[in-house]
C-alpha positions as a Markdown table, in Angstrom:
| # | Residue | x | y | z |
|---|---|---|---|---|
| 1 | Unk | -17.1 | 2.7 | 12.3 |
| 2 | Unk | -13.8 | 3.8 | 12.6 |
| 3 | Unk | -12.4 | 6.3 | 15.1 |
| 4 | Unk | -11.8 | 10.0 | 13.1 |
| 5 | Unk | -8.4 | 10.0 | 14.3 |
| 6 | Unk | -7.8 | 6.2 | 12.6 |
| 7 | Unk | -4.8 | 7.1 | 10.0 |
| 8 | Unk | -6.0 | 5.4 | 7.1 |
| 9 | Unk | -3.2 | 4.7 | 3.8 |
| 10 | Unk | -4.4 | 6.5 | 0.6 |
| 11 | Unk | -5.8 | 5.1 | -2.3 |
| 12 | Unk | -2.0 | 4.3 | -3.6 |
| 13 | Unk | -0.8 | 3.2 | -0.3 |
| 14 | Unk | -3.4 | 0.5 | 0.0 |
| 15 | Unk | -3.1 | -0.3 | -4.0 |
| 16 | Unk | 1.1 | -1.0 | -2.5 |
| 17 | Unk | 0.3 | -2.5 | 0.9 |
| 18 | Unk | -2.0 | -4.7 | -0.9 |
| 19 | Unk | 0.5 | -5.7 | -3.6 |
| 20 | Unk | 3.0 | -6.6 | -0.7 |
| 21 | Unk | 0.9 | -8.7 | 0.9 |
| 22 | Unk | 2.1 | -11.6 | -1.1 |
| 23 | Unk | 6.0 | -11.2 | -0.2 |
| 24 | Unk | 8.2 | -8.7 | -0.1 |
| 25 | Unk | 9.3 | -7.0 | -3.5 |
| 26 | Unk | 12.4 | -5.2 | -5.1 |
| 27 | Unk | 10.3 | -1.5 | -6.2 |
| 28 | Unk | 11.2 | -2.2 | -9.6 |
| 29 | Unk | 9.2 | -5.8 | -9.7 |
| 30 | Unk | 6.8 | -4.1 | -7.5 |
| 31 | Unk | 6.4 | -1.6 | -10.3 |
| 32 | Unk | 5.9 | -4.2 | -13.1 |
| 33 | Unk | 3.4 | -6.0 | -10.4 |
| 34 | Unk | 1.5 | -2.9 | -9.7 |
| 35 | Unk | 1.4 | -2.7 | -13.6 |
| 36 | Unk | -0.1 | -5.7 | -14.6 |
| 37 | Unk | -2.6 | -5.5 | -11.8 |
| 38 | Unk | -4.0 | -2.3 | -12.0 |
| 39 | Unk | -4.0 | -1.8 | -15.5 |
| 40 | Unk | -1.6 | 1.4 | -15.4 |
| 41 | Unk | 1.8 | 2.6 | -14.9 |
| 42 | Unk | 3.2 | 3.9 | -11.5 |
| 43 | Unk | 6.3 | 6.5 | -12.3 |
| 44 | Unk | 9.5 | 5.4 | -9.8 |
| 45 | Unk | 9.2 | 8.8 | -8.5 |
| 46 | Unk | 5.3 | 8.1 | -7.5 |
| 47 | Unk | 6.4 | 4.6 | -6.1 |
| 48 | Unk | 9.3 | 5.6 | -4.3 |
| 49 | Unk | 8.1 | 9.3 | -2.2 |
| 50 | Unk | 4.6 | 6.5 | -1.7 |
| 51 | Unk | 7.0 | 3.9 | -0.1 |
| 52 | Unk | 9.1 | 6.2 | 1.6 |
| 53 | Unk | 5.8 | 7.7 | 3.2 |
| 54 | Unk | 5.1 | 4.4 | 4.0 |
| 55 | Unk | 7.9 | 3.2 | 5.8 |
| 56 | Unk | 7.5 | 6.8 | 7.7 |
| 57 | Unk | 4.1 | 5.2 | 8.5 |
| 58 | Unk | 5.7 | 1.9 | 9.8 |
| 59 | Unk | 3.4 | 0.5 | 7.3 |
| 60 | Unk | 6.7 | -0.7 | 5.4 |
| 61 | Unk | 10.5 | -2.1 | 6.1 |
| 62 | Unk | 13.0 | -2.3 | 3.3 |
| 63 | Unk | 16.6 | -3.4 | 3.2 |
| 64 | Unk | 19.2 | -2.7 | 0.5 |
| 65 | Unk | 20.5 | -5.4 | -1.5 |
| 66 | Unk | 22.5 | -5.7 | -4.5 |
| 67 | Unk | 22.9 | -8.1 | -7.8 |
| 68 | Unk | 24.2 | -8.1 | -11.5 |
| 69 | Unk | 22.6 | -4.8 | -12.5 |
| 70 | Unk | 23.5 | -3.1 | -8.9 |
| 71 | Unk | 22.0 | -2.0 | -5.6 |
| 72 | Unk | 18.3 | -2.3 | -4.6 |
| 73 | Unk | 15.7 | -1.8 | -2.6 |
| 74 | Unk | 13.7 | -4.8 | -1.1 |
| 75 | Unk | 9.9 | -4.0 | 0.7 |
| 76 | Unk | 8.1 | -5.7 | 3.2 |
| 77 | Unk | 4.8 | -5.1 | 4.6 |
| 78 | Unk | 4.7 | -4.7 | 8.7 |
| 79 | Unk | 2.2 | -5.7 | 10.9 |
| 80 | Unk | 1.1 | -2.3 | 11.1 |
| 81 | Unk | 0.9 | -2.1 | 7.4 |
| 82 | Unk | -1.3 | -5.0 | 7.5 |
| 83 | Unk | -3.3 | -3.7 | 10.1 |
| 84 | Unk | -3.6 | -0.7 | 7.9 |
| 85 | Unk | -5.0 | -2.4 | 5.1 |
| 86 | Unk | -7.5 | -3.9 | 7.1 |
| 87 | Unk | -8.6 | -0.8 | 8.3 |
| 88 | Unk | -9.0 | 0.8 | 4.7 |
| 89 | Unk | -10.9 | -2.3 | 3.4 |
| 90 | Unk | -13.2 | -2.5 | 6.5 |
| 91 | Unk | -13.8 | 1.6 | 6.1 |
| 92 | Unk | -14.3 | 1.0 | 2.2 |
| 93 | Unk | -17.0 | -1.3 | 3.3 |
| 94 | Unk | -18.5 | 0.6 | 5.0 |
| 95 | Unk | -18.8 | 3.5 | 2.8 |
| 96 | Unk | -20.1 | 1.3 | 0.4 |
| 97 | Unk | -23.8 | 1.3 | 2.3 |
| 98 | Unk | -23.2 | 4.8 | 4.0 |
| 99 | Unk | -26.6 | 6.2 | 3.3 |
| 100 | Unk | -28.5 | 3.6 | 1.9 |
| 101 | Unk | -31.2 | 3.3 | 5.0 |
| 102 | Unk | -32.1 | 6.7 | 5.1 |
| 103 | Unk | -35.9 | 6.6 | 5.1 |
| 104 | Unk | -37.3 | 9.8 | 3.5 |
């Protein structure tokens, strides 16, 4: 069980964390990633405030580069954001069972 005061990433967070886990990403190839493996769109303005309020977290680093088309933004995941998604997988787990033994 995880300690109440464990600050756990959203849904979205861990769908981005997760995505990041494979190397870092430009947002607009995480976008397309995030696409193709959920199924659904993420709007740049929903990907950006998230990753913003991630690297707020420490959960995230990015660095500005630039090529042909102009300036981006490249995402890593920390060691915190790792430990992070942990967390949220090992609290997911649990509340996959939460409930099952009670014995009416």
């Amino acid at each position: 069980m995880l300690p109440d005061n464990m600050n756990l990433p959203s849904t979205k967070e861990f769908e981005l964390l997760a995505l990041l886990m494979h190397g870092e990403q430009a947002g607009r190839d995480l976008a397309k990633l995030y696409q193709r493996e959920a199924g659904r769109k993420i709007s740049y303005g929903t990907l950006y405030v998230t990753l913003n309020r991630m690297e707020d977290h420490k959960w995230v680093s990015s660095r500005e580069d630039t090529d042909d088309v102009g300036k981006f933004t490249i995402y890593t995941i920390t060691s915190g954001g790792r430990s992070a998604v942990n967390s949220f997988r090992s609290n997911a787990k649990g509340l996959s069972v939460f409930g099952l033994e009670i014995q009416t």
